[in-house]
Kinemage of the C-alpha trace (Angstrom):
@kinemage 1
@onewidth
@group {chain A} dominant
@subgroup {mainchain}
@vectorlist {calphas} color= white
{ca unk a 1} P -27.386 19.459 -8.149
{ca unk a 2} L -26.281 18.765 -4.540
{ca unk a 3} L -25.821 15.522 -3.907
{ca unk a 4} L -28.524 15.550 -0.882
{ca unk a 5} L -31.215 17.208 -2.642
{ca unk a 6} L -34.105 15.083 -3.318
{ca unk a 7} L -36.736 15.981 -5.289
{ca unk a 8} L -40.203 14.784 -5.531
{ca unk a 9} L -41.009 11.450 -7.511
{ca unk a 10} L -42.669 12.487 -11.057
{ca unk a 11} L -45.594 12.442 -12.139
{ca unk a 12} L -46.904 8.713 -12.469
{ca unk a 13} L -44.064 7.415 -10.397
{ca unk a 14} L -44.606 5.134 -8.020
{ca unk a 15} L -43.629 6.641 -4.673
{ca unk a 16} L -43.700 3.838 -2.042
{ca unk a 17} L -40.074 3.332 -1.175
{ca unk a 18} L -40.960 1.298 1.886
{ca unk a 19} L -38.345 -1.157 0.490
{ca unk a 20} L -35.419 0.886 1.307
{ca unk a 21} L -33.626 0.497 4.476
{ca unk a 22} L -33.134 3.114 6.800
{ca unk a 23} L -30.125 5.049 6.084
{ca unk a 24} L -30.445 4.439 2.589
{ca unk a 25} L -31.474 7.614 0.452
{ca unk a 26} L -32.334 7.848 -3.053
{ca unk a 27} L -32.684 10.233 -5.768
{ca unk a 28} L -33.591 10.965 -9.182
{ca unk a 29} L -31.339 11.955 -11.568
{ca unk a 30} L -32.850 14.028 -14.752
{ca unk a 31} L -32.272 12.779 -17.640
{ca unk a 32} L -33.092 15.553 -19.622
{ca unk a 33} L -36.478 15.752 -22.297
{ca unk a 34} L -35.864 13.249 -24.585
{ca unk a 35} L -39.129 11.808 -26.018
{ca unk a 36} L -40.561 8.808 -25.113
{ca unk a 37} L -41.287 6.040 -27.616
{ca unk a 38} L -45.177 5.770 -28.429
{ca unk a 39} L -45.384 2.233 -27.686
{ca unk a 40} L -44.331 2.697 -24.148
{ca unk a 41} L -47.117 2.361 -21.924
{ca unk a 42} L -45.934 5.361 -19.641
{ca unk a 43} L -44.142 2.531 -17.087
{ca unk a 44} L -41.794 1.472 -19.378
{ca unk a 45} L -39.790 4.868 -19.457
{ca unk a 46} L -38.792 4.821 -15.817
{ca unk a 47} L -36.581 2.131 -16.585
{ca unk a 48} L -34.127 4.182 -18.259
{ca unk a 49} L -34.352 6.376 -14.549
{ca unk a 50} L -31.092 6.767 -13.007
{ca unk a 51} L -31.250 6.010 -9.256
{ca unk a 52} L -28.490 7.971 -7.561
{ca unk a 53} L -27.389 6.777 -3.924
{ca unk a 54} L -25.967 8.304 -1.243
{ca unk a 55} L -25.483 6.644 1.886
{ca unk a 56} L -23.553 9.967 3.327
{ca unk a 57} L -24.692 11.442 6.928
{ca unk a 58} L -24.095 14.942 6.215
{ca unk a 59} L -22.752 17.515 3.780
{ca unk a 60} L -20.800 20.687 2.856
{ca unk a 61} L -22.329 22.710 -0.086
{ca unk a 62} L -20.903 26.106 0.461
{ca unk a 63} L -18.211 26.084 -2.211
{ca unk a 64} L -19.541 27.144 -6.257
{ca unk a 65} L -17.449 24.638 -8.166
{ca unk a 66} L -15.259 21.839 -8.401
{ca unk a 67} L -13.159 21.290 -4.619
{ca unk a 68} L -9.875 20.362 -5.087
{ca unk a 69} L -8.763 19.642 -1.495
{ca unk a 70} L -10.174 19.017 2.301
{ca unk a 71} L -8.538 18.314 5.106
{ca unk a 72} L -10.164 17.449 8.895
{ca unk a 73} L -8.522 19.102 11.871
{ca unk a 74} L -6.664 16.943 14.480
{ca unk a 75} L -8.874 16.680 17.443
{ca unk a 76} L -12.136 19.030 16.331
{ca unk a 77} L -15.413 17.760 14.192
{ca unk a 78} L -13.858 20.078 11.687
{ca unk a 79} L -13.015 20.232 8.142
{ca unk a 80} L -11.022 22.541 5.581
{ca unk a 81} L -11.645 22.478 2.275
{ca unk a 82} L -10.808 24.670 -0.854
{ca unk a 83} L -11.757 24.734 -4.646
{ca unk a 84} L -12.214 26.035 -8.026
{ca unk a 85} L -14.281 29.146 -6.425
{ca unk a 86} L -10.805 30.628 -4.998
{ca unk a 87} L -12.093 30.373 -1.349
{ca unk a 88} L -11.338 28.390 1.086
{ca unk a 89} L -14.544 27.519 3.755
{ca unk a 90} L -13.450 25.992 7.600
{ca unk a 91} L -16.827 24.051 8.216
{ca unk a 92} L -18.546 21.804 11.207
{ca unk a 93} L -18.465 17.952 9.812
{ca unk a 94} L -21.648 17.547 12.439
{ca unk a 95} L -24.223 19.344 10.727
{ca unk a 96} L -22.758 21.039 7.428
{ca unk a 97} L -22.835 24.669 8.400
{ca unk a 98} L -19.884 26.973 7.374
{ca unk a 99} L -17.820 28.696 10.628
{ca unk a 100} L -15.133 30.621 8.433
{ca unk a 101} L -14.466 31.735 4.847
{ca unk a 102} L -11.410 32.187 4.036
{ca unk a 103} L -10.645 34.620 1.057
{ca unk a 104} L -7.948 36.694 -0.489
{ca unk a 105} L -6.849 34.133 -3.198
{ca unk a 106} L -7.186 34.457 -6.764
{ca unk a 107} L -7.163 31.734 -8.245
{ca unk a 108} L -7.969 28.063 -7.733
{ca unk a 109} L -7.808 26.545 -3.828
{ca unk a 110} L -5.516 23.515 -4.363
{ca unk a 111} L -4.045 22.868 -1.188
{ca unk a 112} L -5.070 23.423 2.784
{ca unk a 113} L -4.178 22.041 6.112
{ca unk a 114} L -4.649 22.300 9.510
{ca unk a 115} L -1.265 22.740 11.575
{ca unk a 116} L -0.319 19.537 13.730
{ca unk a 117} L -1.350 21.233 17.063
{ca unk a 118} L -4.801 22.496 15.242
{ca unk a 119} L -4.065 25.860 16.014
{ca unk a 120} L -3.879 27.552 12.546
{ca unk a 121} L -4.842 26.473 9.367
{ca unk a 122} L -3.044 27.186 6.099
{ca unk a 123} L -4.320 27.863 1.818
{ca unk a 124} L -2.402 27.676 -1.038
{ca unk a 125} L -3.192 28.282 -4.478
{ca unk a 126} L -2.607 28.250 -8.123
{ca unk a 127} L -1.933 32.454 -7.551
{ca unk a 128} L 1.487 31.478 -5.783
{ca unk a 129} L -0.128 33.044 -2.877
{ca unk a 130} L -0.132 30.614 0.944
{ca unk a 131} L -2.739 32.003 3.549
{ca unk a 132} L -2.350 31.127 7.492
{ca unk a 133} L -5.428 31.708 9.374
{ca unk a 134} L -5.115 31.345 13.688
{ca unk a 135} L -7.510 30.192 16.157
{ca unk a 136} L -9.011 32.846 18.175
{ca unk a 137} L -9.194 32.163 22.255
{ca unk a 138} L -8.960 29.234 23.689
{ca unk a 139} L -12.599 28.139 24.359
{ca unk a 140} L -13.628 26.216 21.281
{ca unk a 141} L -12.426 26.384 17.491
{ca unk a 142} L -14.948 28.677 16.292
{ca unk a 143} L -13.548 31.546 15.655
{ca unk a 144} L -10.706 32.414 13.660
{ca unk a 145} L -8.704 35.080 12.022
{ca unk a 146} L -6.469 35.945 9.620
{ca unk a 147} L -2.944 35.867 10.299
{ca unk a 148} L -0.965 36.483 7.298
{ca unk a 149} L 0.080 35.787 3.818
{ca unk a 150} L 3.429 33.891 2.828
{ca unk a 151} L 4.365 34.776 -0.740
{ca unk a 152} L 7.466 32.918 -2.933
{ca unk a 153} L 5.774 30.137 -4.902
{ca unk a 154} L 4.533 29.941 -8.187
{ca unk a 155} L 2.012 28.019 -8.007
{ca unk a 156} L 1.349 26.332 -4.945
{ca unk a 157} L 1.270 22.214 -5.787
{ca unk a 158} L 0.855 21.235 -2.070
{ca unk a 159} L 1.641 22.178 1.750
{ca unk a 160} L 2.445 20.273 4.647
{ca unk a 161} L 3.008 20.966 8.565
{ca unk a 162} L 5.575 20.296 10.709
{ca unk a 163} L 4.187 16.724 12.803
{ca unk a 164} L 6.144 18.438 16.234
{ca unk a 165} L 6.082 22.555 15.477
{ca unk a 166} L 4.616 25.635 13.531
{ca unk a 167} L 6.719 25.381 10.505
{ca unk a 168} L 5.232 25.104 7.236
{ca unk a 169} L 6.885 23.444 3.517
{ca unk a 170} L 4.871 24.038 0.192
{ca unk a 171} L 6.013 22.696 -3.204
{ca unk a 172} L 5.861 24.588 -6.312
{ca unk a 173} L 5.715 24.238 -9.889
{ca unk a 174} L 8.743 26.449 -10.608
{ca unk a 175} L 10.815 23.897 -9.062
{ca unk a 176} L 11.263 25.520 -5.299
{ca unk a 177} L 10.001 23.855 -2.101
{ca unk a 178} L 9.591 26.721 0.554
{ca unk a 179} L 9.869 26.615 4.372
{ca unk a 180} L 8.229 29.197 6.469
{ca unk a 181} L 8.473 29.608 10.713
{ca unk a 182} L 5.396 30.708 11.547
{ca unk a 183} L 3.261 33.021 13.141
{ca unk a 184} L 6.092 35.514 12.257
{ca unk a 185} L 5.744 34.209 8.408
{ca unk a 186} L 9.687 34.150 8.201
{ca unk a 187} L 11.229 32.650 5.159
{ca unk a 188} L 13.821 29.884 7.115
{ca unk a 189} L 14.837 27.860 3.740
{ca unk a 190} L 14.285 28.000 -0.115
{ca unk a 191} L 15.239 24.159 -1.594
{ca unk a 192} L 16.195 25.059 -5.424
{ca unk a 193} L 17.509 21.670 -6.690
{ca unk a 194} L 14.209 20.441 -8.957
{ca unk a 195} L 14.242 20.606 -12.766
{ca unk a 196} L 10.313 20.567 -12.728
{ca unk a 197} L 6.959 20.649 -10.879
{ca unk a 198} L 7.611 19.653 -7.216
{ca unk a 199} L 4.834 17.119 -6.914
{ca unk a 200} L 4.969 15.372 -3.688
{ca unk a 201} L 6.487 16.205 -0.453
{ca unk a 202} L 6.676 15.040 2.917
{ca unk a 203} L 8.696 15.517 6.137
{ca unk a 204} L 9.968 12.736 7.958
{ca unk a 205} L 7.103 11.528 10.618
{ca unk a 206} L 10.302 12.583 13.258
{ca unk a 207} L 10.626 15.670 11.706
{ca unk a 208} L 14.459 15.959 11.421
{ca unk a 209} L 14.481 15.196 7.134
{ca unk a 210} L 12.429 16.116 4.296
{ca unk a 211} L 11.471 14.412 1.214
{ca unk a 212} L 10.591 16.341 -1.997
{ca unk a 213} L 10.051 14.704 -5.942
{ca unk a 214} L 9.035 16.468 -8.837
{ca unk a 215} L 7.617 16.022 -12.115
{ca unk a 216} L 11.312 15.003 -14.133
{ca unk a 217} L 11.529 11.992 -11.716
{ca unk a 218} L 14.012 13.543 -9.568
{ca unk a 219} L 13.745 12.650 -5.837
{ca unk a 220} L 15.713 15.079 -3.112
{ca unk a 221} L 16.789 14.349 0.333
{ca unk a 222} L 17.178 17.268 2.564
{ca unk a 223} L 18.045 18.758 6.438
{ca unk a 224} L 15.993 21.700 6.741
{ca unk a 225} L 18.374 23.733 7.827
{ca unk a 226} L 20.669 23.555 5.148
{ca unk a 227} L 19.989 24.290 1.485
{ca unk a 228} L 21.982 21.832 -0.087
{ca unk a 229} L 20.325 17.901 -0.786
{ca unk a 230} L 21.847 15.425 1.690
{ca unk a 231} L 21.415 13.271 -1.198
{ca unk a 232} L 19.259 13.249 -4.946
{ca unk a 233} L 18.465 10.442 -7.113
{ca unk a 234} L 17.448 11.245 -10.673
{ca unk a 235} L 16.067 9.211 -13.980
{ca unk a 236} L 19.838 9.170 -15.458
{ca unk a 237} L 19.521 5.977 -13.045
{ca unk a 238} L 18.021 3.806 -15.071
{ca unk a 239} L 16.982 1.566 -11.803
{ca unk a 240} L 15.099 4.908 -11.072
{ca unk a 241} L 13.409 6.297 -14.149
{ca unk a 242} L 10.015 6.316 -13.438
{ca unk a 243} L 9.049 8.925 -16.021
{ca unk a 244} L 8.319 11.425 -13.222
{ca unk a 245} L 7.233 11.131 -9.549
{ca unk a 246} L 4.071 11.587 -9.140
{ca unk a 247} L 3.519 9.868 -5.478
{ca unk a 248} L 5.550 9.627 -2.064
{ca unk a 249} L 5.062 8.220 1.626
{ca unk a 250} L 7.362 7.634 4.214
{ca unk a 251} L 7.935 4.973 6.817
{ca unk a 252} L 6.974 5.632 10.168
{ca unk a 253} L 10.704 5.055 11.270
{ca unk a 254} L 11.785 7.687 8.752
{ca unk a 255} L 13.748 5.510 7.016
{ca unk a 256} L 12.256 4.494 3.706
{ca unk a 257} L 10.554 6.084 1.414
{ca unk a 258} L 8.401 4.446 -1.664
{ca unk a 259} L 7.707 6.537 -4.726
{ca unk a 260} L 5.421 6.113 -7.506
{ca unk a 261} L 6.038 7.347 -11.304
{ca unk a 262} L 3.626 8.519 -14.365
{ca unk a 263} L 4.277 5.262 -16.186
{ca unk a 264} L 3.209 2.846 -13.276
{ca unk a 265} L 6.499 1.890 -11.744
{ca unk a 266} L 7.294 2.302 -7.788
{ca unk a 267} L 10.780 2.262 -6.072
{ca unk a 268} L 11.623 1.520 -2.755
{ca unk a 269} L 14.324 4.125 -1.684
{ca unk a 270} L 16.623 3.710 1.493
{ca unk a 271} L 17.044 7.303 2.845
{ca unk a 272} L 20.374 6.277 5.338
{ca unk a 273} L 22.012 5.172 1.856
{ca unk a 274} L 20.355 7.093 -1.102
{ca unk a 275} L 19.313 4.377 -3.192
{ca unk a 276} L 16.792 2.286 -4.568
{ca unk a 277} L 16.481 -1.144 -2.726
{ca unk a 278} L 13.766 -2.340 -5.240
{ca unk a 279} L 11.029 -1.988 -7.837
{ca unk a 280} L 7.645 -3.411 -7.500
{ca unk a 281} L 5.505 -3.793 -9.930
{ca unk a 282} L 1.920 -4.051 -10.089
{ca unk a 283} L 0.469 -1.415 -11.979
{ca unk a 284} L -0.327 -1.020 -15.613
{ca unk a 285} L 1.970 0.318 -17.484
{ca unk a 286} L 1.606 3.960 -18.548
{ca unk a 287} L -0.810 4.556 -15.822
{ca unk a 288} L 0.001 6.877 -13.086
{ca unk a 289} L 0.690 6.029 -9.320
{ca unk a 290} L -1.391 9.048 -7.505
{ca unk a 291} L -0.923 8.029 -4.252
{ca unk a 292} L 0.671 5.832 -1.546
{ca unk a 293} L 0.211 4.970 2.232
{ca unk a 294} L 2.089 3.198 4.784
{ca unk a 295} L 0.152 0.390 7.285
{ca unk a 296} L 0.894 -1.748 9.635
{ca unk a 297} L -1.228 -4.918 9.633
{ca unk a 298} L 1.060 -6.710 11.496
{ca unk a 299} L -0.094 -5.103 14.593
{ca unk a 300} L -3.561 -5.621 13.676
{ca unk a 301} L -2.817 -8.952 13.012
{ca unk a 302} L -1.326 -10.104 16.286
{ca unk a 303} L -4.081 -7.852 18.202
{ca unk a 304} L -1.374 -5.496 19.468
{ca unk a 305} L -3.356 -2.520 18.519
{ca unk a 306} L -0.455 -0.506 17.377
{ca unk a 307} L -0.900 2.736 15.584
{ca unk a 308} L 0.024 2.713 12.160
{ca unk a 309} L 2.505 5.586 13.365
{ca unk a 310} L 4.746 2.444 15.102
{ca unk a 311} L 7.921 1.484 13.566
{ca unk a 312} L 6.368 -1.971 12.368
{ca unk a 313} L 4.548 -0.586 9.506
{ca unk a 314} L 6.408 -2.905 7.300
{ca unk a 315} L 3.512 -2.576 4.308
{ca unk a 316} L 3.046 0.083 2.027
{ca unk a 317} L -0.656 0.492 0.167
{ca unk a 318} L -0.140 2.049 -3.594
{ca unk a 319} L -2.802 3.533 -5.531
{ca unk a 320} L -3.055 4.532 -9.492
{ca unk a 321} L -4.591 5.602 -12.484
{ca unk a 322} L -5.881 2.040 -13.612
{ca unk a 323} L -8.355 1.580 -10.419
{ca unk a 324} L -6.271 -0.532 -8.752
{ca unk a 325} L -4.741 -0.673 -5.085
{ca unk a 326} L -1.646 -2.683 -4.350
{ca unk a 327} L -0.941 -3.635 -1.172
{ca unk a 328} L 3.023 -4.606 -0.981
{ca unk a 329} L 4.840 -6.513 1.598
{ca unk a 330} L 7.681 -4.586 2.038
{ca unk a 331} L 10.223 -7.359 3.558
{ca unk a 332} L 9.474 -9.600 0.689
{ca unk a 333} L 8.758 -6.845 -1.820
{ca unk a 334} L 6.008 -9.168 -2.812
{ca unk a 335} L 2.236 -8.101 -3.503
{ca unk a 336} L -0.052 -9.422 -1.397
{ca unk a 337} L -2.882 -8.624 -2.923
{ca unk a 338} L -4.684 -6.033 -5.056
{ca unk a 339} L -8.247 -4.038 -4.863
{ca unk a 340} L -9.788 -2.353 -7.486
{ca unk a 341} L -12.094 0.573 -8.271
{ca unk a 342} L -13.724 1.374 -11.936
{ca unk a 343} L -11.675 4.116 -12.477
{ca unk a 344} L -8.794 5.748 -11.435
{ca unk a 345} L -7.594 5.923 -7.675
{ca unk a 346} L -7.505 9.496 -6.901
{ca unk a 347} L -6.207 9.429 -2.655
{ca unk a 348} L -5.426 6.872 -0.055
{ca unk a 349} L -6.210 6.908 3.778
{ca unk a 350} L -4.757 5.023 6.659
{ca unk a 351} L -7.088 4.633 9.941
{ca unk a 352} L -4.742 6.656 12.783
{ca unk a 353} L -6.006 4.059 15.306
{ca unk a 354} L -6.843 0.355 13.557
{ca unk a 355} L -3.955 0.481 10.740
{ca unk a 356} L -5.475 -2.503 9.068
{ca unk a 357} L -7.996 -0.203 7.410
{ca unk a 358} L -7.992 1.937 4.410
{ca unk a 359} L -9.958 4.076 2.303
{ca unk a 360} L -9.654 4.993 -1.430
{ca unk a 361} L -11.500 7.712 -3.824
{ca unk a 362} L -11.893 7.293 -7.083
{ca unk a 363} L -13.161 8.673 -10.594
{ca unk a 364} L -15.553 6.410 -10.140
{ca unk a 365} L -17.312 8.688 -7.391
{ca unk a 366} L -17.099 6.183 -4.809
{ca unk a 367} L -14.786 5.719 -1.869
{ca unk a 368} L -14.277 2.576 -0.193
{ca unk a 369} L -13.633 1.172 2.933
{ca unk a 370} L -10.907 -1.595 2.797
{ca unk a 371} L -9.608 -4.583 5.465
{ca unk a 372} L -5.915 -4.796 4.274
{ca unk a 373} L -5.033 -7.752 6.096
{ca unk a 374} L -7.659 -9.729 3.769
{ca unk a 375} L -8.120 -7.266 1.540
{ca unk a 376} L -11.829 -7.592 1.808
{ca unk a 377} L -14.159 -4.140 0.728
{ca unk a 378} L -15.822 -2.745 4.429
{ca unk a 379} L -18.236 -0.408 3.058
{ca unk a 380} L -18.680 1.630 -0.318
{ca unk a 381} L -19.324 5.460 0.133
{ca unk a 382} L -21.755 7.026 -2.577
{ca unk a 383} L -22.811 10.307 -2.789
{ca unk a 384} L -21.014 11.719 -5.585
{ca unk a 385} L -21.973 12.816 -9.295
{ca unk a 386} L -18.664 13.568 -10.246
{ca unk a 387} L -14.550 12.369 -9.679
{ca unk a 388} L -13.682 12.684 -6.149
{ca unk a 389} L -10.217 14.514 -5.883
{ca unk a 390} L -9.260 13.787 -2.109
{ca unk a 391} L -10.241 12.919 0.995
{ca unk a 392} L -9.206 13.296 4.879
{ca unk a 393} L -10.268 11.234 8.236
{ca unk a 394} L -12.223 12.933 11.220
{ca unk a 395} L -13.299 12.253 14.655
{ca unk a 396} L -10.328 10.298 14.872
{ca unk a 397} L -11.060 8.318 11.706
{ca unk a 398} L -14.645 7.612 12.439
{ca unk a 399} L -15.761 9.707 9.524
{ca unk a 400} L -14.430 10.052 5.906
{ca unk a 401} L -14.776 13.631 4.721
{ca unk a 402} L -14.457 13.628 0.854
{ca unk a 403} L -13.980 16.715 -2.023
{ca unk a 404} L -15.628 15.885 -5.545
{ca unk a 405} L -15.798 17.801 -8.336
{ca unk a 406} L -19.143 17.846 -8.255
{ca unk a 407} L -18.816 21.656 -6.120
{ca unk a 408} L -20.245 19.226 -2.777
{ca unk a 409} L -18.018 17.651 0.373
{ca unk a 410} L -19.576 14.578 2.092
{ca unk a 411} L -18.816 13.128 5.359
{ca unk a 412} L -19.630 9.066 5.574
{ca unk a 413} L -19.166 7.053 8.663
{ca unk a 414} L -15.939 5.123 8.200
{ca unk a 415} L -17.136 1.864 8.783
């Protein structure tokens, strides 16, 4: 059922909900036909009623099955998502409705993204295949067409833009990481250097390195011009066996970056030297590190109002499998303190403009909206009947647009 259907009270059900406050919406879950025990008066059976909230403001029901991915575009009230349904849908976060559907995969939608100028948007999938899509005239960002189809993966793990230009990097689980110059679709680099999945991957935020890490816990340092690592740290390090990567972020001054492994450990790597600096360790052990974000509460702190983009960002936020959320001071290596969900932590978020907040999602079917500096919980986002697999920021991080297994996307207001 989508989660902003609300069907009618049953019969004998008292339907005076004058009690709940505006914004709030309710509805009733089914619980199936099981009978009802004869001494129950016919009241007593509501108790067992599951009341399902959902405090989103709008919704995005157009995919049939579980999405994988979303992404919001840079300066538009738009999102991209993709799912189990092998489509891809470009859709208005205002009121829902679907502007573009993007087909001509086979397979499951894992991946999308909007390029950093918001001019084209990109697919990838578990068919190998990556799909660019352009904007059409200059007006508005309604229109759009197909541009054309980048082919060399396997199976396409993730993709990521350029943050300055219109090249695009996609990891794969053969082991390649591909770079493409685009609109031509030109092939500029192939990175073979992997023994497994490639997991994670980033370019520097200056855009002169990147950063790749794959599933046997080996992490690569390359120029993108040349295909041969600048440097590569691997698990015969025993300071670096983390029993895979499975997470990556990287400082705003493009000098560090902090990876997270299947077993719960994270490293702190110095990318000028190519080596580990330190461990920290909060998670549980044997419980996956899915995600990790860079913030700068410093700024926040002393009312500076720097982006979390500045070179401050000194703290790095660390999310896993065990429903917790570390948030590490990074000169110290200490934790300074640690959130939790009730299930795993499936994404992280940084606020582009107030970089003391940040929002999880969760198995739990929640997201949350965190103060790091105190680490005190904003707002809780419900909505969801199912695990949440990602979420992006729109409208400049006023809105949190999620993707939930549960075939629905929901937009909340940040705060």
């Amino acid at each position: 059922m989508d989660p902003t259907d609300h069907p009618a009270p049953e019969e004998g059900q008292d339907d005076d909900e004058g009690y709940i406050q505006e914004g709030d919406i309710y509805a009733e879950i089914d619980q199936g036909d099981e009978p009802m025990d004869e001494d129950d008066d016919g009241a007593g059976g509501l108790t067992e009623d599951i009341v399902w909230e959902d405090n989103s403001i709008q919704h995005f029901s157009g995919h049939e099955g579980p999405i994988y991915t979303v992404a919001a575009h840079p300066t538009a009230p738009l999102a991209v998502s993709g799912g189990g349904d092998d489509f891809g849908y470009i859709w208005d976060i205002t009121d829902g409705s679907t502007l573009v559907k993007l087909a001509g995969h086979t397979d499951s939608v894992t991946a999308a993204a909007f390029s950093s100028d918001g001019e084209m948007v990109s697919t990838g999938g578990m068919d190998g295949r990556v799909r660019v899509w352009k904007r059409v005239g200059k007006e508005n960002y309604k229109s759009w067409e197909f541009l054309t189809e980048l082919q060399g993966p396997d199976e396409v793990m993730w993709l990521r833009w350029h943050p300055k230009g219109p090249v695009l990097l996609a990891g794969s689980n053969d082991s390649t990481v591909w770079l493409w110059q685009l609109p031509s679709g030109n092939t500029m680099q192939v990175f073979a250097g992997h023994t497994g999945p490639v997991q994670c991957g980033e370019f520097t935020p200056d855009g002169k390195r990147i950063v790749t890490a794959c599933g046997d816990n080996t992490l690569i340092y390359w120029d993108p011009r040349s295909p041969t690592p600048l440097f590569k740290l691997t698990g015969q390090d025993a300071r670096f066996d983390l029993g895979g990567i499975t997470s990556l972020a990287i400082n705003p001054a493009s000098t560090i970056a902090v990876v997270g492994g299947a077993e719960g450990g994270v490293r702190v790597v110095s990318l000028s030297k190519g080596e580990v600096i330190s461990a920290l360790g909060g998670h549980t052990d044997g419980q996956s590190v899915e995600a990790i974000v860079f913030v700068n509460i410093v700024a926040a702190a002393d009312g500076s109002g720097a982006p979390v983009g500045s070179a401050g960002a000194g703290t790095v936020v660390t999310g896993a499998t065990d429903g917790k959320v570390c948030i590490w001071d990074l000169n110290t290596s200490r934790l300074r303190t640690t959130l939790e969900h009730k299930d795993a932590v499936t994404s992280l978020l940084v606020h582009p403009t107030k970089p003391h907040i940040i929002i999880s999602s969760s198995v739990d079917h929640t997201l949350r909206t965190w103060d790091a500096r105190a680490g005190a919980l904003i707002r809780e986002h419900k909505g969801h009947q199912e695990l949440i697999n990602g979420a992006a920021l729109g409208h400049g991080g006023e809105t949190v647009i999620s993707a939930g297994d549960d075939g629905a996307c929901l937009v909340f207001g940040t705060e």
